[in-house]
N, C-alpha and C positions, 0 to 999 in steps of 0.2 A: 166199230163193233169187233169182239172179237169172239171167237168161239175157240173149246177143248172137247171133242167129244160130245156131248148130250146137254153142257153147261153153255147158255151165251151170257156174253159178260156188255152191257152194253155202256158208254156212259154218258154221266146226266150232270146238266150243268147243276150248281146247286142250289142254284132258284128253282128247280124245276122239282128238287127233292119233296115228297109231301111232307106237311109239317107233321103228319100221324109217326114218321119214321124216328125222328126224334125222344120220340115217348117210348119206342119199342127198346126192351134191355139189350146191351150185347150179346152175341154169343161168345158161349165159353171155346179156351184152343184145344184144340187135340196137346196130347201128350207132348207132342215134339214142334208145342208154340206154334201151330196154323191155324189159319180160318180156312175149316171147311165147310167149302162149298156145297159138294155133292161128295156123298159115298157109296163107293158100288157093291150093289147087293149082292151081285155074283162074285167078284174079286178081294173086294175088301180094299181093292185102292182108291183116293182120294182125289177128288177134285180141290185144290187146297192152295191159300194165300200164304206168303211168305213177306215179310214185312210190317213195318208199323200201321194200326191201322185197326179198324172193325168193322164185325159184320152185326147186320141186323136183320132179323128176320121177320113176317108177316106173316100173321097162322094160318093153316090152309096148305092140301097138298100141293096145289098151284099158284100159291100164293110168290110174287117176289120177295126177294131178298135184296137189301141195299149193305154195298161197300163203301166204305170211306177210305181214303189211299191217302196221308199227308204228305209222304214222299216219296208215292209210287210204292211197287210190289213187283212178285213174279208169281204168275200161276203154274201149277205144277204139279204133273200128275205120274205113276210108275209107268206109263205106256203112252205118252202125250210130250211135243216139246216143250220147252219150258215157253212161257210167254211174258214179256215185261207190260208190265201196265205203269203210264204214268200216273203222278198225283191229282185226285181226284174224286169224284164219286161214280158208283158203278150200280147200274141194275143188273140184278143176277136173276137169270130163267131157266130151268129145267125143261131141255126141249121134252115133247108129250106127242104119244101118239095113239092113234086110235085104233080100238078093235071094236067089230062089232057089239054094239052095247055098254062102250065102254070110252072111254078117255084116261089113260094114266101117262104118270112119268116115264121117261124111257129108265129100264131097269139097264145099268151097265155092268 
């Protein structure tokens, strides 16, 4: 597993991928060609893929997100080190935390 901050990156063999993920579209890159992951509402910096590859998403604010790495990636954030991810598939989670009454995403 790996984690950046508020993002865990975990990964999944790809038999174990659901077959719903295949039907979900890509997302589109940021400007400067990433897959973002997470962006931070207070900063504006991004939790963000570098590399070939895509992201898909599952609606729902806590909903996963699935990566596909064909030849591996780097995550990579303005206040985080870089991290290499091998080729693969990846579940993406938004850690969440609780206040009373409430369950959200952690805001970075």
């Amino acid at each position: 597993m790996y984690r950046q901050g508020d993002v865990l990156i975990v990964p999944v063999e790809e038999s174990a991928v659901p077959g719903v993920v295949g039907a979900l579209p890509p997302q589109p890159r940021d400007p400067r060609g990433r897959m973002v992951l997470a962006l931070g509402e207070v900063t504006g910096h991004a939790h963000a893929v570098v590399g070939p590859g895509e992201l898909r998403r599952e609606a729902g604010p806590f909903a996963a997100a699935w990566l596909r790495l064909p030849e591996g990636g780097r995550v990579v954030h303005e206040e985080h080190a870089v991290i290499a991810l091998p080729k693969g598939w990846y579940r993406v989670v938004r850690q969440r935390e609780y206040t009373p009454g409430a369950v959200r995403v952690v805001a970075d």
